[in-house]
C-alpha positions as CSV (number, residue, x, y, z in Angstrom):
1,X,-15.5,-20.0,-65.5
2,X,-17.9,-20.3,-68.2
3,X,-19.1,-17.2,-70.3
4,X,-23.0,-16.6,-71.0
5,X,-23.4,-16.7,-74.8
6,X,-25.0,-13.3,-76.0
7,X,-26.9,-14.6,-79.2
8,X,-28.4,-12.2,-81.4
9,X,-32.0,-13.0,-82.8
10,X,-32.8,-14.9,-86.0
11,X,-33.7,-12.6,-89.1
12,X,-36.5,-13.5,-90.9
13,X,-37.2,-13.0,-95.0
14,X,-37.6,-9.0,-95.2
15,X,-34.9,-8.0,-92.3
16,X,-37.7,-8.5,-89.2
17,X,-36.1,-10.5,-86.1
18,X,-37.5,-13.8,-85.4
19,X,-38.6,-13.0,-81.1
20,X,-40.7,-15.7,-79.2
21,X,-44.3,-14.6,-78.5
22,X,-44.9,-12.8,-75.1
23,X,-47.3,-10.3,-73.7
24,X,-46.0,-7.0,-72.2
25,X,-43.4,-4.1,-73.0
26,X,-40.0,-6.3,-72.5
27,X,-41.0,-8.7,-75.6
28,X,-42.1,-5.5,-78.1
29,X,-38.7,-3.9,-76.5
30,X,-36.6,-6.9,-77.5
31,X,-38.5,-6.9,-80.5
32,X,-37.5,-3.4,-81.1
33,X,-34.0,-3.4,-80.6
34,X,-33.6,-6.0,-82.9
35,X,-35.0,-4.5,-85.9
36,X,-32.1,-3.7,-88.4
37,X,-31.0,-0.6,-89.2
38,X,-33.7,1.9,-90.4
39,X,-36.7,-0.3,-88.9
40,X,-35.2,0.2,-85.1
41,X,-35.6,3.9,-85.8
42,X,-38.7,3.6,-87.0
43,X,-40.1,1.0,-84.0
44,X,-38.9,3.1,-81.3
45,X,-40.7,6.4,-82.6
46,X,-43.5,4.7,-83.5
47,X,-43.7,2.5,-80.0
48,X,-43.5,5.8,-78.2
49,X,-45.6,7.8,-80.5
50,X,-48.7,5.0,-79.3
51,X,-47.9,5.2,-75.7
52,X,-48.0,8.7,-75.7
53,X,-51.4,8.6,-77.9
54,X,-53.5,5.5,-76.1
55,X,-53.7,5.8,-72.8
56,X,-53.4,2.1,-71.3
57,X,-52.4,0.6,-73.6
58,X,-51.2,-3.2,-74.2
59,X,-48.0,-5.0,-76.1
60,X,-47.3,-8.0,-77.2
61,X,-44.9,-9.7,-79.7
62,X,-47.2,-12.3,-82.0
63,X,-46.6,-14.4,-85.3
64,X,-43.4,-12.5,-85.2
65,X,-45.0,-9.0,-84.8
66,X,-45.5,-6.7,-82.5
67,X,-48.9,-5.5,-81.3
68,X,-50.4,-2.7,-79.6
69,X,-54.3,-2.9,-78.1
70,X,-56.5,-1.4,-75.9
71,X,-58.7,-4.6,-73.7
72,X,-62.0,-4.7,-74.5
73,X,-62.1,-3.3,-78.1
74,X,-61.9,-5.7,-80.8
75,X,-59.9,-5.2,-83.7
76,X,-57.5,-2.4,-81.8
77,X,-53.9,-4.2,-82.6
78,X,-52.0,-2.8,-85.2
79,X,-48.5,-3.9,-86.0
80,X,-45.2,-2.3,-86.6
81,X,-44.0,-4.5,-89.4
């Protein structure tokens, strides 16, 4: 029987976790629960903080970041590294 191997993401310079790019709440989520110590505290208020305050709107997990937008309005990403 073979075990599936449970691997923990890369840390990158400055603590943030190394996550592939995707689009969607599962890749910020990931992205979230692999922050280290203060920063997961931080991600998870802030993540629900935006939900609750933009109605609509859209994750993703770029260039090692994760971003919230609204479609249609340019410049509307912000980060929470």
């Amino acid at each position: 029987m073979t075990k599936a191997a449970t691997t923990q993401p890369v840390l990158l310079a400055g603590g943030n976790p190394q996550i592939a790019k995707g689009y969607g709440d599962a890749p910020v989520q990931a992205y979230i629960a692999a922050m280290p110590g203060w920063k997961h505290a931080l991600g998870r208020r802030l993540d629900a903080l935006v939900v609750r305050a933009v109605p609509g709107v859209q994750k993703a997990v770029k260039w090692n970041s994760p971003f919230y937008g609204v479609e249609g309005r340019a410049g509307s990403s912000a980060s929470t590294a």
